[in-house]
N, C-alpha and C positions, 0 to 999 in steps of 0.2 A: 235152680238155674234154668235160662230158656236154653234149648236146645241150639237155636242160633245166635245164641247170646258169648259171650267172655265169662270163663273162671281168672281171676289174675292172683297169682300168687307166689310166697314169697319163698322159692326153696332154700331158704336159710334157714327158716323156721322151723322150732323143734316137732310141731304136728304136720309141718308138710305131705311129707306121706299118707300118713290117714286122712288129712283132705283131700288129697290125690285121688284118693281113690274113692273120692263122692263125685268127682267131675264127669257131668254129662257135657258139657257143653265147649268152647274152643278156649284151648288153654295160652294163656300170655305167663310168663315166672320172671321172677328179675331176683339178684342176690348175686353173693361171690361164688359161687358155683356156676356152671355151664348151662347158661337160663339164656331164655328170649331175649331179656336188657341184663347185661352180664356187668358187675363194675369190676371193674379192672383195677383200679388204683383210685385213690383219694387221700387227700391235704388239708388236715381243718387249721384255720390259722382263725386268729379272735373276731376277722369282722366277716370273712367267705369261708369257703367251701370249692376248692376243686377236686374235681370229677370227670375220670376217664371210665366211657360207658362203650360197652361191646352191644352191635346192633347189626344184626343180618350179615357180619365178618365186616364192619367197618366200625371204625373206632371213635370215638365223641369226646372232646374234654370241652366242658362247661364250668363256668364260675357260679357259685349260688349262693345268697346272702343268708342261705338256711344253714345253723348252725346243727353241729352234733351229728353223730354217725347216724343215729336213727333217724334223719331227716334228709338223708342219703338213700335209705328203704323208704321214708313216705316219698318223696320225689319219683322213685324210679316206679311206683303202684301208681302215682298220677301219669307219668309219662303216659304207662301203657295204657292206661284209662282213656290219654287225648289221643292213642293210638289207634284204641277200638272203637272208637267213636268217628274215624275218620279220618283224622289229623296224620298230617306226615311227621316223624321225629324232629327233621332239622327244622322244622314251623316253631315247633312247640320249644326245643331247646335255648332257638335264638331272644326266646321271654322268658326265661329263667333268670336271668337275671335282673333282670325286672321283678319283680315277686318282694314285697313289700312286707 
């Protein structure tokens, strides 16, 4: 990891910890626990996906045509990704639903 670079990681996961504890660099976490992108609540219905997402103590609900809980965790790793890179959340959110 660069020193001025992003760790992004998923505190949900069963090594969380032990990779915690390799992070040199600025840490981003997303999961059902009290993380950076926090999800609050979710909805799978057969053709979306709603999702309420905790971000800096304000709250997000997005519709996404990504099916299954685990594309609940890749979403919220890309989020922070368009995060680190720059991007403000409501930019990136407002094209999730778009996502093909």
């Amino acid at each position: 990891m660069k020193k001025d670079g992003y760790c992004i990681l998923n505190c949900d996961d069963l090594y969380y910890h032990e990779c915690l504890e390799q992070v040199t660099s600025r840490l981003l976490t997303y999961g059902k626990k009290e993380a950076t992108l926090q999800i609050v609540d979710y909805q799978l219905y057969e053709d979306k996906t709603m999702i309420t997402l905790k971000y800096q103590e304000r709250l997000y609900t997005l519709k996404s045509p990504l099916l299954g809980e685990f594309n609940i965790y890749n979403l919220c790793a890309a989020l922070l990704a368009m995060i680190a890179l720059g991007y403000e959340l409501e930019e990136v959110i407002e094209r999730v639903s778009l996502i093909q």
